[in-house]
C-alpha positions in Angstrom: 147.4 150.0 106.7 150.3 149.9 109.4 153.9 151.8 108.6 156.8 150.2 108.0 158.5 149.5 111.6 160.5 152.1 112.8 162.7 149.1 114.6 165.1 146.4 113.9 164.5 142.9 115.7 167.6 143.0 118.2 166.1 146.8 119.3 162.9 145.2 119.8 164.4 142.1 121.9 166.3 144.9 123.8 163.3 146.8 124.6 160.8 143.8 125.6 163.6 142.5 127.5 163.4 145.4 130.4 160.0 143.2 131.2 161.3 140.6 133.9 159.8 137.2 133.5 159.5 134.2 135.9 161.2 130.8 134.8 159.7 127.9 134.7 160.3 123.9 133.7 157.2 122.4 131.3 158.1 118.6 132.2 155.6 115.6 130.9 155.6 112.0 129.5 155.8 111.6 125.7 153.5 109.4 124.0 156.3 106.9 123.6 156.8 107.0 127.5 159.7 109.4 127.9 159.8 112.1 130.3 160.5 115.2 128.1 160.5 118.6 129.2 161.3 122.2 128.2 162.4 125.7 129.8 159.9 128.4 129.3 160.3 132.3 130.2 156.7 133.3 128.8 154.5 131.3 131.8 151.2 133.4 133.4 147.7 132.8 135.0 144.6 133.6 132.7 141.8 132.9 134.8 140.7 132.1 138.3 137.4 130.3 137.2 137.8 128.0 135.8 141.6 128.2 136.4 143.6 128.5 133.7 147.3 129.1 133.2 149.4 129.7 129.6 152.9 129.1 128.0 154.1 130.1 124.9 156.6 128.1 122.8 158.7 128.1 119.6 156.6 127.2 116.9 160.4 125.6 115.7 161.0 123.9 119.2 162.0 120.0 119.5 161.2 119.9 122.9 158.0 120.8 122.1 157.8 118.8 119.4 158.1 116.0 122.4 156.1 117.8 125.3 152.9 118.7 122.7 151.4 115.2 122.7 152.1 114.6 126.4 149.9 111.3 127.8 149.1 113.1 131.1 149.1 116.9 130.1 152.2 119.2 132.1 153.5 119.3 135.3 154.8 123.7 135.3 157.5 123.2 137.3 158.1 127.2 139.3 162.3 127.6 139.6 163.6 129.4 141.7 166.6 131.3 142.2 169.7 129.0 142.9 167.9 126.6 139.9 169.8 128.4 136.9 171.5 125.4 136.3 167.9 123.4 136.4 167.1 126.3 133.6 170.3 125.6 131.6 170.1 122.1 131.7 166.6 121.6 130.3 167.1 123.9 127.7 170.5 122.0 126.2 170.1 120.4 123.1 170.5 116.9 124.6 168.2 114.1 124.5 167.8 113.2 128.2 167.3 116.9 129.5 166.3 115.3 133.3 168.8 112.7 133.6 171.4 114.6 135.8 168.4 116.2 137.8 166.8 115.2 141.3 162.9 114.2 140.4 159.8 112.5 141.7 156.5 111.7 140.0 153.9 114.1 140.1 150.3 113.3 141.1 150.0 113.0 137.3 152.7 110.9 136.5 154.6 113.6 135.4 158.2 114.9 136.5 158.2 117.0 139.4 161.6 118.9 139.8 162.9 118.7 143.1 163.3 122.0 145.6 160.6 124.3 142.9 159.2 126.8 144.1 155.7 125.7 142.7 154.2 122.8 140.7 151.1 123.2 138.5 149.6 120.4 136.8 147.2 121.1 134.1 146.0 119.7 130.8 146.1 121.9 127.5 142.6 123.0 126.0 144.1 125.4 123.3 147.0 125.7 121.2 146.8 129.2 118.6 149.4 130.2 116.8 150.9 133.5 117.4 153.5 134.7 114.9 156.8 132.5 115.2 155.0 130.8 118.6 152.2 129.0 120.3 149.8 130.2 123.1 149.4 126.9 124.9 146.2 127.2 127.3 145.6 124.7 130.2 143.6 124.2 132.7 144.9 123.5 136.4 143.9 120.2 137.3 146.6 120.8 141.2 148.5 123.6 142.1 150.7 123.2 145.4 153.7 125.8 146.7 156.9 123.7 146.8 160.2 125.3 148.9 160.2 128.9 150.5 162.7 131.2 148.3 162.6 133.8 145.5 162.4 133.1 141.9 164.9 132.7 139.2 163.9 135.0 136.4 165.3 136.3 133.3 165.8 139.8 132.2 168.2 141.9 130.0 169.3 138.9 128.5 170.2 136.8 131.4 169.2 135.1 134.4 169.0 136.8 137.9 166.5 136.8 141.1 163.6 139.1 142.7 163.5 140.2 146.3 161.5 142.8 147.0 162.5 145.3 149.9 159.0 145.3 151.2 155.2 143.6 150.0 152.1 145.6 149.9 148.8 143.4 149.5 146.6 145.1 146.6 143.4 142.9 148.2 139.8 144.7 148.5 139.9 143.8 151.8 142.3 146.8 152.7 140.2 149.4 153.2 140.8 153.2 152.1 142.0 154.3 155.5 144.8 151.2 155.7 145.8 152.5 152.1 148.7 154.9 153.6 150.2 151.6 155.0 151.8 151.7 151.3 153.1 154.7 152.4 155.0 152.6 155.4 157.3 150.7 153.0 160.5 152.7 153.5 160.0 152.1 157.3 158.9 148.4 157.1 161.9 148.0 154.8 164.1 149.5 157.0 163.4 147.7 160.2 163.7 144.8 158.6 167.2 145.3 157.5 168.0 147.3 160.9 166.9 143.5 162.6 168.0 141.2 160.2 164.6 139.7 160.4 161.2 139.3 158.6 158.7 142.3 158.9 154.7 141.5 158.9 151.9 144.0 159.0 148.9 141.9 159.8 144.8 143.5 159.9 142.3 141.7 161.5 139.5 141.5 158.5 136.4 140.6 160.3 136.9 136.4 161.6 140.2 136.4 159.8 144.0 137.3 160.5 145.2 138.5 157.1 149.0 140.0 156.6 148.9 142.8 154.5 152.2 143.7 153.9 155.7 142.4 154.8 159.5 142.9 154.3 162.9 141.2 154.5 163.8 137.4 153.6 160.9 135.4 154.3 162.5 131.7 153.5 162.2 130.7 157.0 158.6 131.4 157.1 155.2 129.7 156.0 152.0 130.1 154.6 150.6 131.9 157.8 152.7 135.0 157.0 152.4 135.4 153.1 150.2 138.2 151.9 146.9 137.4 151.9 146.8 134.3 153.9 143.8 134.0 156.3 144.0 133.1 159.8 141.4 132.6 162.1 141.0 135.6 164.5 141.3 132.7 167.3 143.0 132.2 170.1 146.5 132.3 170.3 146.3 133.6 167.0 145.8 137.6 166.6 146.3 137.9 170.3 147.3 142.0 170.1 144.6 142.9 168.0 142.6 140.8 170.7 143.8 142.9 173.6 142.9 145.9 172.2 139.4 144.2 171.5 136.3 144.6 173.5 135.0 142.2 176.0 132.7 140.6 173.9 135.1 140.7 171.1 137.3 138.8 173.6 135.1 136.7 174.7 134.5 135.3 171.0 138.2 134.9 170.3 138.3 132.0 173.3 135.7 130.7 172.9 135.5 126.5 172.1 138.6 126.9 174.4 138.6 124.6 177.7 137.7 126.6 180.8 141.0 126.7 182.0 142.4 127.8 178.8 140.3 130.3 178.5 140.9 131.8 181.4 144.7 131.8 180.7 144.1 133.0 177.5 142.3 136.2 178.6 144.9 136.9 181.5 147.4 136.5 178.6 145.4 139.5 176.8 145.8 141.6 179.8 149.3 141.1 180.2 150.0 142.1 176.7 147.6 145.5 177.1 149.4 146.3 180.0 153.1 145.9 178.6 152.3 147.2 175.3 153.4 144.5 173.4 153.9 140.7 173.4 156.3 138.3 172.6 157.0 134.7 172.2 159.2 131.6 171.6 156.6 129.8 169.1 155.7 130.3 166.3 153.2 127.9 165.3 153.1 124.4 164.1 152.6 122.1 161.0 148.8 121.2 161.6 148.4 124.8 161.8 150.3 126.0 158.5 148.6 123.2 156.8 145.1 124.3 158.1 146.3 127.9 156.9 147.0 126.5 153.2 143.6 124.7 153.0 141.8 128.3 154.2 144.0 130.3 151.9 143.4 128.2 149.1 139.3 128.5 149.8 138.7 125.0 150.8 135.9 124.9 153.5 137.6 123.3 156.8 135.1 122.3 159.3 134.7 124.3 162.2 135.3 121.1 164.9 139.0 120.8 162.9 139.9 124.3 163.2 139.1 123.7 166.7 140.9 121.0 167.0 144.3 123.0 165.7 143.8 126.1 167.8 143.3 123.9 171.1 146.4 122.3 170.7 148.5 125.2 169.7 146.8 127.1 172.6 148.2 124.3 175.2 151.8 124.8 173.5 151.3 128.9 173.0 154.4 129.7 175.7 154.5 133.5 175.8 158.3 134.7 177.1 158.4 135.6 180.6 161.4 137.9 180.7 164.0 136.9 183.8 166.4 140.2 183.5 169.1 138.3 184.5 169.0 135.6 181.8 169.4 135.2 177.8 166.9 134.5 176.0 165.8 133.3 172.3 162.9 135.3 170.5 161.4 134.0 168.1 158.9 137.4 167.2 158.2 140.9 168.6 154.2 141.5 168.1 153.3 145.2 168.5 150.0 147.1 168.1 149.4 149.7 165.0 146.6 152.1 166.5 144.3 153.8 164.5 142.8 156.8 164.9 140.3 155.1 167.5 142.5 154.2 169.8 142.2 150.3 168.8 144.8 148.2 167.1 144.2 148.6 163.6 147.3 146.6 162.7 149.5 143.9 164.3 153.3 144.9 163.4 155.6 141.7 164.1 159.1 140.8 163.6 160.1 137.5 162.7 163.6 136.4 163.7 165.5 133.8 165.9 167.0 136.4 168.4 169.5 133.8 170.1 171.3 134.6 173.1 169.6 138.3 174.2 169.7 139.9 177.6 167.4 142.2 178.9 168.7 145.4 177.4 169.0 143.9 174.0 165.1 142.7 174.1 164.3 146.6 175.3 166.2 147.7 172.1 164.6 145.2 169.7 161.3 145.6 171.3 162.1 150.2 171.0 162.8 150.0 167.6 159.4 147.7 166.5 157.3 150.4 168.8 159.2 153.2 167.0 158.0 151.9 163.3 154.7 151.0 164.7 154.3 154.5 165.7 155.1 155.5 162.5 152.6 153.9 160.4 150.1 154.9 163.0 150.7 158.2 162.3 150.3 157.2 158.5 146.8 156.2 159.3 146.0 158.4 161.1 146.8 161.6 158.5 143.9 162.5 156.3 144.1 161.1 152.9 145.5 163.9 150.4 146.2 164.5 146.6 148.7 166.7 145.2 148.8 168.1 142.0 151.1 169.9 139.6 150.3 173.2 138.7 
């Protein structure tokens, strides 16, 4: 038989509330034909397959009084951080809670919240009570990213925001030896703040470009350079780690090229080898993000499409040429990672709209990404060790 509790309610709020938790909007159509919705801080995944996400509500709740017998299921609306008002809003005693707020229809029907970070729609299979609330379980039916940004969430009591200095993927793709790469955070972090820009690690993972860790303010980037995104290891795309690659390596990262693109392509992997690093004034295009969302999310894209995308970014790819008598704007500094083999184990790249740079700024910017590089290579390179306490 359990003891009496050693703790009063508020001590326990306190203590649970040192747990951030993500924000989110449950918005659906009543079974009178209202849109209804409710703010929720207790929002998760359960499963992968099949997919299956929870929230929990007040058993007491009116909204969810309204939202429980929902004609279409839930549209889980993901806030983000300049949304507290979104939060506040919904969770006002009011009748209307969406009438003030920017909306569409959802591919369900439901309210979709404009500028979210994420929408899920699902349908509820379970509802079991848990003391004073519900654990609603539903299963995704659609699940798309919304805006680039970082999420509201609420902890200690109030409302606030998560940036993280620096991501490390936890995927079983890394492999022991790319684990120090953990280690590289403070220097990752740091570079990114010393640039103003956003930091990417990327490994080439057999066919695949995956980033595998990152740093700094990603809003102005996509899905190609979120953690564990796949890329095909095609040209232009991974074009350091293809030329540290050999021949035949090279040879199968241009191929379904045209001729004459292939040949460029290959010269282009020479000149980076011989300068030691590359850079370039594209980043990439909205075929191509969208092809990296459908391979991300493990839809099967036909090889002829892929293709398709890489041949046309491949006739756009412009790779600076430096004039040391001009500005110029970069838009990201690619250098090799080596690994104890002498081949580029890692693709460091910074991210950034470098407007207006001469020829010494570009050597600086270009010195400082070589300098981190060569500190994470050294990171691989050490021999895995554990300490212990005596």
């Amino acid at each position: 038989m359990a003891g009496e509790r050693s703790f009063s309610a508020q001590e326990y709020r306190a203590v649970m509330g040192n747990l951030p938790t993500g924000v989110v909007v449950i918005s659906a159509v009543d079974e009178s034909g209202d849109r209804c919705a409710m703010t929720i801080g207790s929002f998760g995944s359960v499963s992968l397959d099949p997919p299956l996400v929870m929230f929990m509500p007040t058993i007491t709740s009116k909204s969810w009084q309204s939202l429980q017998n929902a004609q279409n299921g839930y549209c889980i609306n993901v806030l983000g951080s300049e949304q507290e008002g979104i939060s506040l809003a919904v969770a006002s005693h009011r009748d209307d809670k969406l009438s003030d707020l920017p909306w569409t229809d959802g591919v369900e029907g439901n309210p979709r919240l404009d500028g979210c970070l994420a929408y899920v729609e699902c349908d509820p299979v379970s509802v079991t009570p848990a003391g004073d609330h519900l654990i609603v379980v539903c299963e995704v039916r659609s699940a798309e990213t919304g805006v680039p940004g970082d999420p509201l969430v609420f902890f200690r009591g109030g409302f606030g925001s998560f940036r993280p200095r620096s991501l490390v993927s936890v995927e079983e793709f890394v492999s022991r030896t790319l684990r120090p790469i953990g280690m590289a955070r403070q220097e990752i972090a740091d570079l990114a703040e010393e640039l103003n820009a956003f930091v990417t690690v990327t490994q080439r993972v057999g066919r695949d470009i995956v980033p595998v860790a990152s740093a700094g303010d990603p809003r102005e980037r996509r899905a190609s350079t979120q953690i564990g995104a796949r890329m095909p290891f095609k040209a232009p795309l991974g074009a350091v780690a293809a030329a540290w690659a050999s021949p035949k390596e090279q040879e199968g990262w241009v191929e379904g090229l045209p001729e004459e693109l292939r040949q460029s392509s290959l010269d282009m992997l020479s000149d980076i080898r011989e300068r030691g690093y590359a850079f370039t004034v594209e980043v990439g295009r909205a075929e191509l993000e969208g092809l990296v969302d459908r391979i991300s999310g493990g839809i099967d894209v036909p090889d002829d499409e892929v293709g398709e995308v890489l041949t046309a970014l491949a006739l756009e790819h412009r790779p600076l040429e430096i004039d040391p008598h001009a500005e110029h704007e970069l838009r990201a500094i690619l250098v090799p990672v080596f690994g104890a083999d002498g081949d580029a184990a890692l693709t460091l790249a910074v991210w950034s709209t470098f407007s207006g740079l001469d020829w010494m700024d570009v050597e600086r910017q270009v010195a400082a990404v070589q300098e981190c590089a060569r500190k994470i290579s050294e990171l691989i390179e050490a021999p895995l060790s554990v300490t212990s306490a005596a």
